[in-house]
PyMOL commands that place a pseudoatom at each C-alpha (Angstrom):
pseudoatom trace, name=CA, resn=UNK, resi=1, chain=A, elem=C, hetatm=0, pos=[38.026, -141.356, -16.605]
pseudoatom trace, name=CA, resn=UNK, resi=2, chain=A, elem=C, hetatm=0, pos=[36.392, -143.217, -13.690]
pseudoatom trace, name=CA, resn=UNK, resi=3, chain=A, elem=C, hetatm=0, pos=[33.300, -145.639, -14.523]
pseudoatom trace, name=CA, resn=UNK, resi=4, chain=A, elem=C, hetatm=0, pos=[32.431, -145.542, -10.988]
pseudoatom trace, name=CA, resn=UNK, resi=5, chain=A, elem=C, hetatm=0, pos=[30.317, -142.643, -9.842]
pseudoatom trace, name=CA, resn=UNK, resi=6, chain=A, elem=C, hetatm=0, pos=[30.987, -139.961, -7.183]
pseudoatom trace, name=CA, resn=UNK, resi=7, chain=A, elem=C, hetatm=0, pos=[29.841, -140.711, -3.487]
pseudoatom trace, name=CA, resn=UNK, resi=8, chain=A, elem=C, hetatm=0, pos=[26.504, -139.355, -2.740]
pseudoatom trace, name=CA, resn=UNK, resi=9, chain=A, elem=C, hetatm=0, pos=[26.715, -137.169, 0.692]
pseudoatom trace, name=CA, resn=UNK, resi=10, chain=A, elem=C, hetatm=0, pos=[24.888, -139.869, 2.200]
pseudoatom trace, name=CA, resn=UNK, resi=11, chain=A, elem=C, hetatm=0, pos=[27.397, -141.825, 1.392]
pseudoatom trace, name=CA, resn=UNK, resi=12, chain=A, elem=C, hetatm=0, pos=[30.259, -139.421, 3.306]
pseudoatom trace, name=CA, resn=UNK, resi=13, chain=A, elem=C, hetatm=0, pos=[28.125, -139.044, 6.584]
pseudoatom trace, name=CA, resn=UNK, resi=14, chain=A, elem=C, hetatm=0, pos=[26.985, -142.372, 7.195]
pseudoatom trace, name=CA, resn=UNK, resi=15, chain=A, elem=C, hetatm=0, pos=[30.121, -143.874, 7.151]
pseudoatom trace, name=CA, resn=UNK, resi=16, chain=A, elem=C, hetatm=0, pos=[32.148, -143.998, 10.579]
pseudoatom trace, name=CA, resn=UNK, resi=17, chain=A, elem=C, hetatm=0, pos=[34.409, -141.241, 11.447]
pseudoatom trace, name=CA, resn=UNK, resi=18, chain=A, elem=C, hetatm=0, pos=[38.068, -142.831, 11.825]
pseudoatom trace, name=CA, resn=UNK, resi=19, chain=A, elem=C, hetatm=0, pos=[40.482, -141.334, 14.159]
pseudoatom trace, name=CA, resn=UNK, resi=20, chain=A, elem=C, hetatm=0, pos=[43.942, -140.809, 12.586]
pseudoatom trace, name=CA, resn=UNK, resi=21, chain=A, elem=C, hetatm=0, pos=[46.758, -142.278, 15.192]
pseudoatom trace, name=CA, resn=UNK, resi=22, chain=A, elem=C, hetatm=0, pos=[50.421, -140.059, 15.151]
pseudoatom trace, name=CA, resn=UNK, resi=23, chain=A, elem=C, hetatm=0, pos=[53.049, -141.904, 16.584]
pseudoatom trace, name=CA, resn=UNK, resi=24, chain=A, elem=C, hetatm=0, pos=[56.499, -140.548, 16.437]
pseudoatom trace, name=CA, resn=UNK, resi=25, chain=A, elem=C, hetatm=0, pos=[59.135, -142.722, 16.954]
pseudoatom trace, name=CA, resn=UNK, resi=26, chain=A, elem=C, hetatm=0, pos=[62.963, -142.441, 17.755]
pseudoatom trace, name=CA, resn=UNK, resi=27, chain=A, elem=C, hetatm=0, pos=[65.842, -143.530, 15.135]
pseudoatom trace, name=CA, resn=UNK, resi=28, chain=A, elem=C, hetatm=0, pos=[66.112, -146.921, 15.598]
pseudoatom trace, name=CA, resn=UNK, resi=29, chain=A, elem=C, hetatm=0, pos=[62.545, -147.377, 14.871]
pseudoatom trace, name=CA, resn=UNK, resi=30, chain=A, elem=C, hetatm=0, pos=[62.671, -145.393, 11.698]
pseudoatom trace, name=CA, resn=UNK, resi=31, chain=A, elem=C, hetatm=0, pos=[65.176, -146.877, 10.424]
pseudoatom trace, name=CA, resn=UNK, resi=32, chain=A, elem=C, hetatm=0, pos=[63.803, -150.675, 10.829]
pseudoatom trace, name=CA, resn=UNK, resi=33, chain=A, elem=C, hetatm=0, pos=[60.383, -149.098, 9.327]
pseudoatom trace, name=CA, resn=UNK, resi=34, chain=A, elem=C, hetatm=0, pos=[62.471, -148.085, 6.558]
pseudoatom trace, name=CA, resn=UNK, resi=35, chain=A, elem=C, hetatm=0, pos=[64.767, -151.391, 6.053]
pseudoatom trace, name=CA, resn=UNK, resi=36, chain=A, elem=C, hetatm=0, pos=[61.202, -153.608, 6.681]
pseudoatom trace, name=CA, resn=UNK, resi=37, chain=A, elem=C, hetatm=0, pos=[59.353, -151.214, 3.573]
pseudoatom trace, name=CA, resn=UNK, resi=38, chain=A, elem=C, hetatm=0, pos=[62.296, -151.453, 1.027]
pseudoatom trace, name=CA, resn=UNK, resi=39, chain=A, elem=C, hetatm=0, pos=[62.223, -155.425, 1.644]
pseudoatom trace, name=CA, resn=UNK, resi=40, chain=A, elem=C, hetatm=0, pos=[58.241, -155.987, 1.128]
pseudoatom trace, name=CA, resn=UNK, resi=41, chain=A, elem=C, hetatm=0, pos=[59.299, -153.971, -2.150]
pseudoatom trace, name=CA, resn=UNK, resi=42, chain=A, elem=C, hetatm=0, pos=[61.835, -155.601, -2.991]
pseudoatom trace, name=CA, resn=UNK, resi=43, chain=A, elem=C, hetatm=0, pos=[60.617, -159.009, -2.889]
pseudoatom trace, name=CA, resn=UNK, resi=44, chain=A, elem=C, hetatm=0, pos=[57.123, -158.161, -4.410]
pseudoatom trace, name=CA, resn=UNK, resi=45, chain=A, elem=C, hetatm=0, pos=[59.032, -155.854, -7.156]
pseudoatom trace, name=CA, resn=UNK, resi=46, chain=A, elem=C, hetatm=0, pos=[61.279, -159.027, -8.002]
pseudoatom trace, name=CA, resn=UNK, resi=47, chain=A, elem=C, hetatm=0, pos=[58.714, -161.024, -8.111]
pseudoatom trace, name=CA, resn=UNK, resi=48, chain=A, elem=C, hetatm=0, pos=[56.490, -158.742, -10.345]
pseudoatom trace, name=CA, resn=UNK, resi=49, chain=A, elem=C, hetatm=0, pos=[58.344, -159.643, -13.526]
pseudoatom trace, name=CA, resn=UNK, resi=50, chain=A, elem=C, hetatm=0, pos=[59.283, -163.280, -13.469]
pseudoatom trace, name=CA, resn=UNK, resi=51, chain=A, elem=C, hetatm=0, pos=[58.565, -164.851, -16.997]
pseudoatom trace, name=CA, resn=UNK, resi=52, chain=A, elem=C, hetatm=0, pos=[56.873, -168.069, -16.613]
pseudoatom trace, name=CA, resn=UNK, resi=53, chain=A, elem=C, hetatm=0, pos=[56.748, -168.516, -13.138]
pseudoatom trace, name=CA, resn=UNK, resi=54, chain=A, elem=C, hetatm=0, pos=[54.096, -168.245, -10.774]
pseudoatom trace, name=CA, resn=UNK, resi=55, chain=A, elem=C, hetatm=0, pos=[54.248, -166.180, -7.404]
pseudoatom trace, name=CA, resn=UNK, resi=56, chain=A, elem=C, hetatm=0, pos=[54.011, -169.138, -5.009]
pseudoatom trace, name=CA, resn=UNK, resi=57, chain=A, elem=C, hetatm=0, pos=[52.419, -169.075, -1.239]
pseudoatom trace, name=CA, resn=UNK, resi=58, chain=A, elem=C, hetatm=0, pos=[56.259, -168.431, 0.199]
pseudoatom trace, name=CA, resn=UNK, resi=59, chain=A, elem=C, hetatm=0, pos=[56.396, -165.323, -1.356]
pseudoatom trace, name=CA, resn=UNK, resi=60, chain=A, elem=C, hetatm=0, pos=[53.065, -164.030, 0.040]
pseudoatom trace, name=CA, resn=UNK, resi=61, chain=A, elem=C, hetatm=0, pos=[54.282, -165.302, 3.383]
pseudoatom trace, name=CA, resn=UNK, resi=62, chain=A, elem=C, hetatm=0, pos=[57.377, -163.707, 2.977]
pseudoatom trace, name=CA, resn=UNK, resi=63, chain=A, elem=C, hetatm=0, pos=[55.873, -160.400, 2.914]
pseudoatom trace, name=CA, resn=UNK, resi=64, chain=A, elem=C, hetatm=0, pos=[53.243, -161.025, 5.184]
pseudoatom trace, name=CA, resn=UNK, resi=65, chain=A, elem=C, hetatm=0, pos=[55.549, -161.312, 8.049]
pseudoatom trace, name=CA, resn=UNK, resi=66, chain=A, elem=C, hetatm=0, pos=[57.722, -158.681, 6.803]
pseudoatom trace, name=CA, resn=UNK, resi=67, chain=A, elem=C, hetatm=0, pos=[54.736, -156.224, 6.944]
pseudoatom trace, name=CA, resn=UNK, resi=68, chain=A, elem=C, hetatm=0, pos=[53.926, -157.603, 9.977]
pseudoatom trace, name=CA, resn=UNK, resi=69, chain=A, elem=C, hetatm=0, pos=[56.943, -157.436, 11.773]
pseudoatom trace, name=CA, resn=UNK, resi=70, chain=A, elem=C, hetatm=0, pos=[56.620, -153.355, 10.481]
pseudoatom trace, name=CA, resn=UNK, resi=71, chain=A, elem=C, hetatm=0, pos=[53.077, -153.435, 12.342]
pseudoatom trace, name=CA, resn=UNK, resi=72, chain=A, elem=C, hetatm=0, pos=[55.048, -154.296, 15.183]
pseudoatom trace, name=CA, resn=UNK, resi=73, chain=A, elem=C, hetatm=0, pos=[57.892, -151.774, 15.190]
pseudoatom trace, name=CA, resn=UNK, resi=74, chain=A, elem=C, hetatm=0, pos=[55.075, -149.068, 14.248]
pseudoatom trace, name=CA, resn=UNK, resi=75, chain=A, elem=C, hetatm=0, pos=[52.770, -150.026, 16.830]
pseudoatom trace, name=CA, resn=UNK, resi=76, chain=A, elem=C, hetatm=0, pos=[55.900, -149.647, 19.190]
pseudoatom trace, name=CA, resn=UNK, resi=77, chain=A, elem=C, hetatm=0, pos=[56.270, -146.014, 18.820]
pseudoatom trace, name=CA, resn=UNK, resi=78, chain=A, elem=C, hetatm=0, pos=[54.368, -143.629, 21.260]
pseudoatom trace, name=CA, resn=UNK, resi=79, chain=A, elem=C, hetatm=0, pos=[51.488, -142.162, 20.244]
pseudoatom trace, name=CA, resn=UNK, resi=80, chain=A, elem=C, hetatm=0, pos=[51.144, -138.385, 19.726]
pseudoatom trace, name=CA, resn=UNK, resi=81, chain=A, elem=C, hetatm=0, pos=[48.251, -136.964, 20.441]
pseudoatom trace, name=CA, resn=UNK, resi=82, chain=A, elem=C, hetatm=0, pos=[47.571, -133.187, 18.824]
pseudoatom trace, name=CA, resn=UNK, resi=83, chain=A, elem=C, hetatm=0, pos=[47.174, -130.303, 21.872]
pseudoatom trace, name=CA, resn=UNK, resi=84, chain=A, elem=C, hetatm=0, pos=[43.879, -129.699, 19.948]
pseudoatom trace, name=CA, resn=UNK, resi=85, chain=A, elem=C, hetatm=0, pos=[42.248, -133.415, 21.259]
pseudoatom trace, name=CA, resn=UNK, resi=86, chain=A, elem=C, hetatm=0, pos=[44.011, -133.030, 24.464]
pseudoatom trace, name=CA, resn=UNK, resi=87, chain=A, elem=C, hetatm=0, pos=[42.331, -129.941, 25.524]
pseudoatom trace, name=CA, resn=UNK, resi=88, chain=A, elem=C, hetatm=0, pos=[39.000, -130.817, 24.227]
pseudoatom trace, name=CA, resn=UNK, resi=89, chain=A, elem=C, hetatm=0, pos=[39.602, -134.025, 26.286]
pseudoatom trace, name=CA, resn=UNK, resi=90, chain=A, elem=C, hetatm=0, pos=[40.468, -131.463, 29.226]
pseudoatom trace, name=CA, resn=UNK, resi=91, chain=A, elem=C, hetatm=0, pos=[37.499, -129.735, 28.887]
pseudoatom trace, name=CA, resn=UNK, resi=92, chain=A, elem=C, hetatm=0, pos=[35.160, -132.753, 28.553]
pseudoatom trace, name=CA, resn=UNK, resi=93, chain=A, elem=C, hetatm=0, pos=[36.018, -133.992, 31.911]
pseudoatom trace, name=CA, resn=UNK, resi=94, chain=A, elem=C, hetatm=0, pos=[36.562, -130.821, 33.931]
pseudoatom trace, name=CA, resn=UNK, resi=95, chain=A, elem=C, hetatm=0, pos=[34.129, -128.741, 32.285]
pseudoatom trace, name=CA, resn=UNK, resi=96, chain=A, elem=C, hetatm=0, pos=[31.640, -130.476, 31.190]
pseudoatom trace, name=CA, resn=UNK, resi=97, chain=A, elem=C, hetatm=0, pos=[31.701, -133.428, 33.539]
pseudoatom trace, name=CA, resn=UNK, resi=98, chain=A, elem=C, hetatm=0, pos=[32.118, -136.116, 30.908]
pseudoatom trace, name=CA, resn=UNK, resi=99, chain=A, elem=C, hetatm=0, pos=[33.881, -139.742, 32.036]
for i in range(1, 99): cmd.bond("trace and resi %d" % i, "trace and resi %d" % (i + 1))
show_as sticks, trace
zoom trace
């Protein structure tokens, strides 16, 4: 049971609409994602249950440049953008006139 309560619609339309971002990317790139992933779990899994020992500032740079180094390979991978936002993109600037 949550002691928080529910959003208020107000709450759902005045925040700012993000737009999701697909990319798809080719074998290589999925397989470094993956590698990257099971090493920031790894070393924050193993680290998780030491007895007595504090997680110290290498660790949390450790995985900070793991994670980013997976921003990087992500960010590497084309984007895919749905038919759906192409054509109303189409339409927009042919139709309509938009820039």
């Amino acid at each position: 049971m949550s002691s928080l309560p529910p959003p208020s619609r107000s709450d759902k339309t005045s925040a700012p609409k993000l737009q999701l971002v697909s990319r798809r990317g080719d074998r290589e790139q999925g397989r470094a994602l993956e590698a990257l992933g099971h090493a920031v779990e790894y070393l924050v899994d193993s680290r998780m249950f030491l007895m007595g020992e504090t997680s110290r500032e290498a660790d949390a740079e450790a995985v900070q440049i793991l994670m980013r180094a997976s921003r990087t390979v992500f960010e590497g991978c084309p984007v895919v953008v749905p038919v759906r936002r192409r054509l109303r993109r189409w339409a927009e600037e042919h139709l309509f006139g938009a820039a």
